[in-house]
C-alpha positions in Angstrom: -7.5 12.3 1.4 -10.3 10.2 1.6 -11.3 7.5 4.9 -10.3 5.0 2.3 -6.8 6.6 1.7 -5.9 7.0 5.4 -7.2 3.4 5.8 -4.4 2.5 3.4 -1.6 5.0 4.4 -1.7 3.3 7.7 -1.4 -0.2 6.1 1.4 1.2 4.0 3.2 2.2 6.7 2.8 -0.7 8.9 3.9 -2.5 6.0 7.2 -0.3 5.4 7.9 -0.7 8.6 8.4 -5.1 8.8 10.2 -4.9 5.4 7.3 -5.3 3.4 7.5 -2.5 1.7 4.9 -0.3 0.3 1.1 -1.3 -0.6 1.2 -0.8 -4.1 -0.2 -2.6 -7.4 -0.2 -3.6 -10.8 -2.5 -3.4 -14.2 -0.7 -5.4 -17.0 -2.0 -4.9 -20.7 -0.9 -8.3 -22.9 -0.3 -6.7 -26.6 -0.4 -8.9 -29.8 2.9 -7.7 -31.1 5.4 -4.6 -30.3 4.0 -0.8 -29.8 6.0 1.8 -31.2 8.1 2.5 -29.0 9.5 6.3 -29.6 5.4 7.1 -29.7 5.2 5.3 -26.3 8.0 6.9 -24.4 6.5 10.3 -25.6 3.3 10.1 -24.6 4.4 9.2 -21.0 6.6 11.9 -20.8 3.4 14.2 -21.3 1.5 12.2 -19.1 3.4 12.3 -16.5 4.0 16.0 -16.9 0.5 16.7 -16.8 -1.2 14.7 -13.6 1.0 16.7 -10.9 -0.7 14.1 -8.7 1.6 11.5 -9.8 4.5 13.4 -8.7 2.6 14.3 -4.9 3.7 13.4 -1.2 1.6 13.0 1.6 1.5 15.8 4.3 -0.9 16.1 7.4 -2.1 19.4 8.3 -0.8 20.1 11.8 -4.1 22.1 12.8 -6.5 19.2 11.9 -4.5 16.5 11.3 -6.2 15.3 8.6 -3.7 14.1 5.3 -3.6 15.1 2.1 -1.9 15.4 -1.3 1.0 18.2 -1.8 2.7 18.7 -5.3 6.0 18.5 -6.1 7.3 21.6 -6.4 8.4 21.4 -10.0 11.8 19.1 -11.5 11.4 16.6 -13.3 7.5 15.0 -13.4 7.7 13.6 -16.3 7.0 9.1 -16.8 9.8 7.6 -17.8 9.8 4.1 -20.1 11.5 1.1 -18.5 12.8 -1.5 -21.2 13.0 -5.4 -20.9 13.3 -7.9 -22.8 13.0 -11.9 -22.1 15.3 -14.3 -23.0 15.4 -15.0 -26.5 13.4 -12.5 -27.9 14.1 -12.1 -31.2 12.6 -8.1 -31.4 15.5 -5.7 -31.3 15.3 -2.1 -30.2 17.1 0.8 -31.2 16.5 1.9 -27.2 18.5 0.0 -24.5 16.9 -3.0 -23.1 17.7 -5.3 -19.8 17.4 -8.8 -20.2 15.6 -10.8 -17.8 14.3 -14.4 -17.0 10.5 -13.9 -17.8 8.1 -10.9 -18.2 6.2 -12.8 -14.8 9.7 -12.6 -12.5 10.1 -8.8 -13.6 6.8 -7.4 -12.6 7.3 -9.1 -8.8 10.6 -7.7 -8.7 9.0 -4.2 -9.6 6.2 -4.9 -6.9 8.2 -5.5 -4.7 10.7 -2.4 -5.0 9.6 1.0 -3.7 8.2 3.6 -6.0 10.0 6.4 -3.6 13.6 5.3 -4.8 12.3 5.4 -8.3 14.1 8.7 -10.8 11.2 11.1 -11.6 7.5 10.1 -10.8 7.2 8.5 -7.7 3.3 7.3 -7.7 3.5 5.6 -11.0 6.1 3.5 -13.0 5.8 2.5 -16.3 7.5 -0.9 -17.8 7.5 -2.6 -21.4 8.3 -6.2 -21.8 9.5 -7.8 -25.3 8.4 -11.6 -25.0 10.6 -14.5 -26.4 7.2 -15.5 -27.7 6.7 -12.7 -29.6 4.1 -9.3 -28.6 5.2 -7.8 -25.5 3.6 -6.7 -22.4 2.9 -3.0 -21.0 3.1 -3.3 -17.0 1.8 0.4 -14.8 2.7 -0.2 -11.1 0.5 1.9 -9.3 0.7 3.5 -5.8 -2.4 2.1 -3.7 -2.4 5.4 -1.7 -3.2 7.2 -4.9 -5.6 5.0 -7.2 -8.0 1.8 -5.9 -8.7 -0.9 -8.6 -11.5 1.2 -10.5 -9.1 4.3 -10.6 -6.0 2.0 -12.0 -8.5 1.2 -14.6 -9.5 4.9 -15.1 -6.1 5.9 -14.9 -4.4 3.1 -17.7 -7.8 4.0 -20.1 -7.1 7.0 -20.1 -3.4 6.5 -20.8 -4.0 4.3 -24.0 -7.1 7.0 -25.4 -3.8 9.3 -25.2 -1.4 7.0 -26.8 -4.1 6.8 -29.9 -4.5 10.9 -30.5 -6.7 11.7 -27.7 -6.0 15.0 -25.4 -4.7 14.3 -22.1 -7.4 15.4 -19.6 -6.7 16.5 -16.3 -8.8 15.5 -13.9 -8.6 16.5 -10.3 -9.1 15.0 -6.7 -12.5 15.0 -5.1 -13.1 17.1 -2.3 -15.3 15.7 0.3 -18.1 17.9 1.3 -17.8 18.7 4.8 -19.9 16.8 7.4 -20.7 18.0 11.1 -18.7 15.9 13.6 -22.4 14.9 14.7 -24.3 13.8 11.9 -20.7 11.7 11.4 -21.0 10.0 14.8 -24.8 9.2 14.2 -23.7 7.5 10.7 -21.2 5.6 11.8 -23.1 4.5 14.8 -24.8 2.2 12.4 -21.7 -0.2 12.0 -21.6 -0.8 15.8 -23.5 -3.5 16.1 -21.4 -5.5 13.1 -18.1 -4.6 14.4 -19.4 -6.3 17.7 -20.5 -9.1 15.6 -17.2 -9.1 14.0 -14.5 -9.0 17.1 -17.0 -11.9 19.4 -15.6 -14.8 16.9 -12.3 -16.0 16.4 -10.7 -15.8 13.0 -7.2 -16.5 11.4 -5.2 -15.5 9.0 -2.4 -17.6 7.1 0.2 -15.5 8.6 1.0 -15.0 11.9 -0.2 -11.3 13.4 3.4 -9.9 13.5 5.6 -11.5 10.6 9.2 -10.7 9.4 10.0 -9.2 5.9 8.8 -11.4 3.3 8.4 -11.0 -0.9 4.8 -10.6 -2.6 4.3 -13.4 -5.2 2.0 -13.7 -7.4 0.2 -16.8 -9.3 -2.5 -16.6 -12.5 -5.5 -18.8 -13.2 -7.2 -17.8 -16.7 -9.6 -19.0 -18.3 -11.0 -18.8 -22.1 -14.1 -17.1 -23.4 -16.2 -20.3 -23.4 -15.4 -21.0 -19.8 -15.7 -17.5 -18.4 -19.6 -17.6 -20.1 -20.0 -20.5 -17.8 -18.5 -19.7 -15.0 -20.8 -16.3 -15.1 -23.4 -18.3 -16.1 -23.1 -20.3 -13.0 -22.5 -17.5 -10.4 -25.9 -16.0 -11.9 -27.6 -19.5 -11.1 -25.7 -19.7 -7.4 -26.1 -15.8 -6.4 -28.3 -14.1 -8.7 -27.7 -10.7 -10.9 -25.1 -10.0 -7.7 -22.2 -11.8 -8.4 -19.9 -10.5 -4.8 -21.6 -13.6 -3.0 -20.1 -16.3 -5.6 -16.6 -15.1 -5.8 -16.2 -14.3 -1.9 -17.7 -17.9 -1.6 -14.7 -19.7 -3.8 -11.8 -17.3 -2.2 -13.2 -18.1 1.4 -13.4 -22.3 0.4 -9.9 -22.0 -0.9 -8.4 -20.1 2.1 -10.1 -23.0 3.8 -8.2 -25.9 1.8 -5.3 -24.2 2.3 -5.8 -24.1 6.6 -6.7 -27.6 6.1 -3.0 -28.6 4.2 -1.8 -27.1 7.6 -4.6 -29.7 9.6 -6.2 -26.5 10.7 -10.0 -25.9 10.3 -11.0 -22.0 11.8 -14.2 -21.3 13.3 -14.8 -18.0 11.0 -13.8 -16.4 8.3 -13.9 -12.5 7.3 -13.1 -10.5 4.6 -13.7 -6.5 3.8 -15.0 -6.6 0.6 -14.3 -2.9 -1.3 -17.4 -1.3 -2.6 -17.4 1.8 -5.0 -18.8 5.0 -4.1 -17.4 6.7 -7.4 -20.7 8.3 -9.1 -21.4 7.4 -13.1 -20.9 11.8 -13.4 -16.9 11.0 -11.6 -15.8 7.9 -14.1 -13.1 9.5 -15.7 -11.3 10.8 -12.4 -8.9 7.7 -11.5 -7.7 9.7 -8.4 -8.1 8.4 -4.5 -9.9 5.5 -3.1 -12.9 6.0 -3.6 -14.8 3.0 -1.9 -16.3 1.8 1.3 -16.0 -1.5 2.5 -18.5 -4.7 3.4 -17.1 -6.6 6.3 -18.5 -10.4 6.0 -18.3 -13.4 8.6 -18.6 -16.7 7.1 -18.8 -19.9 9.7 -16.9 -22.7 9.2 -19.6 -24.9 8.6 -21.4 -22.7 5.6 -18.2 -23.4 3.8 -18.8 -27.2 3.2 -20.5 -26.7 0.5 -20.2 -24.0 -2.3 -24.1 -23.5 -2.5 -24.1 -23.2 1.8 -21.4 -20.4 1.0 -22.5 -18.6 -1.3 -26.2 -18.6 0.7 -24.4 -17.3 3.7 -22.5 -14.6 1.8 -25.8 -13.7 -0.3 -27.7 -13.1 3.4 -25.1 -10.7 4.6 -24.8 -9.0 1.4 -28.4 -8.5 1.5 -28.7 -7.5 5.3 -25.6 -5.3 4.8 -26.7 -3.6 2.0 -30.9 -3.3 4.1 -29.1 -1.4 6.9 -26.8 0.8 4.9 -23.5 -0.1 6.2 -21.4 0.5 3.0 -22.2 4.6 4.2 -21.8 3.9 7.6 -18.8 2.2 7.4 -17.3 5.0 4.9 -18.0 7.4 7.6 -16.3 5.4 9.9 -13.2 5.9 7.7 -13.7 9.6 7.7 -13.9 9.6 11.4 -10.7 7.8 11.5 -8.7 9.7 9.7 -7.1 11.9 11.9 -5.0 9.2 13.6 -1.7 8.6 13.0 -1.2 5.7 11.3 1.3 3.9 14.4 -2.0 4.6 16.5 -4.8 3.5 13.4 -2.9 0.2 13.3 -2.8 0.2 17.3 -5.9 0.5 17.5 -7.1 -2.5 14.5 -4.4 -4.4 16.2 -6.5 -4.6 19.1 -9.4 -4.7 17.9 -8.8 -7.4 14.9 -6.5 -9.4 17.0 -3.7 -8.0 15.1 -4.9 -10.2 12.0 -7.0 -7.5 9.8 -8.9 -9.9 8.1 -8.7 -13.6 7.1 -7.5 -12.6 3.6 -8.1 -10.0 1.2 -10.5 -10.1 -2.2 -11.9 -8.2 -4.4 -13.7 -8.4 -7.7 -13.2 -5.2 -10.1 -15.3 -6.7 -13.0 -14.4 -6.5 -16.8 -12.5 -3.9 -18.2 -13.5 -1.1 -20.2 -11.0 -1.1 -22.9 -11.5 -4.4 -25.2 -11.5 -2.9 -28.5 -8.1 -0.8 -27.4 -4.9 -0.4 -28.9 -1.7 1.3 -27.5 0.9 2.6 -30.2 -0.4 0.4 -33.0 0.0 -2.5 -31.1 -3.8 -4.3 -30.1 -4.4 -5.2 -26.2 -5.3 -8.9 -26.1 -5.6 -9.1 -22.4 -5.9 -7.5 -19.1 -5.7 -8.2 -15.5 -5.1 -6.0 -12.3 -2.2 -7.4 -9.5 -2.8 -6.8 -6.1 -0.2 -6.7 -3.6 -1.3 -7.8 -0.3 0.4 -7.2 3.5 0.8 -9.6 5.9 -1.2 -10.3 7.7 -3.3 -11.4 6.5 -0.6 -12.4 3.9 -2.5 -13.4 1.0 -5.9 -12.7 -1.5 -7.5 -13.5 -4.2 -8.9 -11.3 -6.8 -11.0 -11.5 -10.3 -10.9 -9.5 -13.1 -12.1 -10.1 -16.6 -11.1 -8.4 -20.0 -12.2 -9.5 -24.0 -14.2 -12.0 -22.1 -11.5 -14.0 -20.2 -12.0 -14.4 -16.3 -8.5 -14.2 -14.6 -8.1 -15.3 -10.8 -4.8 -13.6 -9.4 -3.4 -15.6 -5.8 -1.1 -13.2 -4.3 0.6 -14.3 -0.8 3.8 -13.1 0.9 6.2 -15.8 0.6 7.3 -17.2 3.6 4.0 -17.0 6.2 2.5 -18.9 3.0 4.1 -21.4 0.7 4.0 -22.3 -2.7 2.4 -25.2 -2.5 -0.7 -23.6 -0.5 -0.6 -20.9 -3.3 -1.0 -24.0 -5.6 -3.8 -25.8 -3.3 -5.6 -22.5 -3.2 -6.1 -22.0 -7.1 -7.0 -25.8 -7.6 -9.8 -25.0 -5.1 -11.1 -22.3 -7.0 -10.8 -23.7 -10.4 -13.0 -26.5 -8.9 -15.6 -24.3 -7.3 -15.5 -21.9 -10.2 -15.7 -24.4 -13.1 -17.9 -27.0 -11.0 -15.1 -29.6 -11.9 -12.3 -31.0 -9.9 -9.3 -31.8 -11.4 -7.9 -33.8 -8.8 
């Protein structure tokens, strides 16, 4: 397993173990009418059947230590096809469906239930919604352990190529090329002096360092094709060709509204931003986390403004990226890995005040499947869920597919409200659009 892996095995755990249950995901595909169904629940039976990886466990080898991916030793591997079908839905299937409220209140119901108490594949679940509106949506819930945003896409591209004729390719897990203990060290040392930066300000998070068991919700903010031009159009302006600085500046002015509604205003802010490492010659293999991660400290006072924040973001960026911390930090993961995960969060817990970060974000870019269709039936829109842990309880992500920007909120109800969900994604509509609503 990667660092990146054993970074999130331990936050799975930790999760698993307050009743949050496991860190896991979501990529939802929005289809213009209703794929064909038989064709469907074929092609995941072969898929499943033929990635052993989704069927895996994780063991640690008790000379080093160090986790890793073991098979299942045969049964049943192959993906099975979960029906649904909304309330009043006129389409009528010759397979057994469940009826539920809404295609939105299914999907956090299936985030928020364990992929180990699932019948056959255990790292990926597959779901197909029938809309009372007509088309129908095609949900994967995907095991973080196993896949980081850019694999999830990888992984659900590949699916729809197979859906639509294509061989089903195999691709395998990268093996990391061994590095002395040494040379690790002297990598590594390079994050020092951030990490000290880091842990000498005081930071919060909107839920308290040790919460109770609490549900992952999840809220949308889309936009059309003629506002996501603008909006890229003004991150360009704000940030330049590097648009990590604009984003992180609206998810880190919304957190700020929403300590505000609580009449709270924290000195600093920080965020791990997650940075690829796959190269262009490893796109097709959707397997581990394969990233590194930017750790960025805003101030409290760079956030009045969106230009102040997305200067202050756009400095570190820079700096971060002068001094090569993405490596050194990736080697820092690597070092890291050996520690069982009670001690890994032990040892975070101490040294992030037992907050990990002021909130979680990421921005995984545009999808690479526009033109796609699955079964016959044309994808209209994409969007990746995240589920986040608490703390730090909540994040906000971007993602953009047939030229639609979608913002995803997701909190853990309870250490955050509704209503702060709700002040949140009026902030970054404002900040994104450069119009305020209220």
């Amino acid at each position: 397993m990667t660092g990146a892996d054993c970074f999130v095995l331990a936050l799975s755990r930790m999760m698993k173990s307050q009743g949050q249950n496991e860190l896991i995901g979501q990529t939802q595909l929005e289809l213009d009418g209703v794929p064909d169904v038989v064709g469907l629940k074929d092609v995941a039976k072969r898929f499943g059947e033929a990635h052993p990886l989704l069927d895996a466990r994780v063991r640690r080898n008790i000379f080093t230590f160090v986790p890793s991916w073991v098979e299942g030793r045969g049964g049943n591997r192959f993906l099975d096809l979960n029906l649904w079908k909304e309330v009043g839905a006129s389409f009528h299937s010759d397979f057994p469906c469940q009826y539920v409220e809404s295609a939105h209140k299914i999907s956090e119901d299936i985030i928020n239930s364990s992929l180990e108490r699932q019948y056959g594949v255990r790292n990926l679940r597959l779901d197909l919604v029938f809309l009372k509106g007509g088309g129908s949506i095609l949900i994967f819930t995907w095991n973080h352990l196993l896949f980081d945003g850019k694999g999830a896409e990888l992984l659900v591209k590949a699916f729809i190529e197979s859906t639509n004729g294509g061989p089903i390719s195999k691709p395998v897990a990268k093996s990391e090329i061994p590095i002395p203990i040494m040379d690790q060290l002297k990598k590594a040392s390079a994050a020092k002096d951030r990490f000290f930066e880091l842990l000498s300000n005081e930071y919060l998070s909107l839920s308290a360092s040790k919460p109770r068991a609490c549900r992952l919700r999840y809220k949308l903010l889309r936009f059309d094709p003629e506002t996501t031009k603008k909006i890229q159009e003004r991150a360009e302006n704000l940030s330049g060709l590097f648009s990590i600085s604009f984003y992180l500046a609206c998810a880190a002015r919304a957190h700020r509204e929403a300590f505000l509604s609580r009449a709270c205003d924290p000195t600093h802010y920080v965020s791990s931003i997650p940075v690829q490492v796959r190269r262009k010659s490893a796109n097709g293999n959707p397997f581990q986390n394969q990233v590194t991660v930017l750790f960025f400290l805003l101030k409290r006072e760079s956030l009045d403004t969106l230009q102040s924040a997305v200067e202050a973001a756009q400095k570190q960026f820079e700096e971060m990226t002068r001094k090569g911390l993405g490596p050194a930090f990736e080697m820092i993961l690597r070092l890291m890995r050996r520690l069982p995960s009670y001690f890994y969060f032990k040892f975070l817990g101490a040294q992030f005040s037992g907050r990990i970060a002021s909130f979680f974000h990421s921005s995984t870019g545009a999808f690479s499947f526009d033109k796609a269709t699955v079964c016959g039936a044309r994808v209209l829109d994409a969007r990746h869920i995240p589920s986040v842990s608490a703390p730090p309880g909540s994040g906000l992500f971007f993602s953009e597919s047939h030229g639609r920007l979608t913002a995803v909120f997701s909190w853990r109800d309870g250490p955050v409200t509704e209503s702060e969900a709700d002040i949140v994604l009026r902030q970054v509509e404002a900040d994104l659009t450069g119009v305020d609503s209220r």
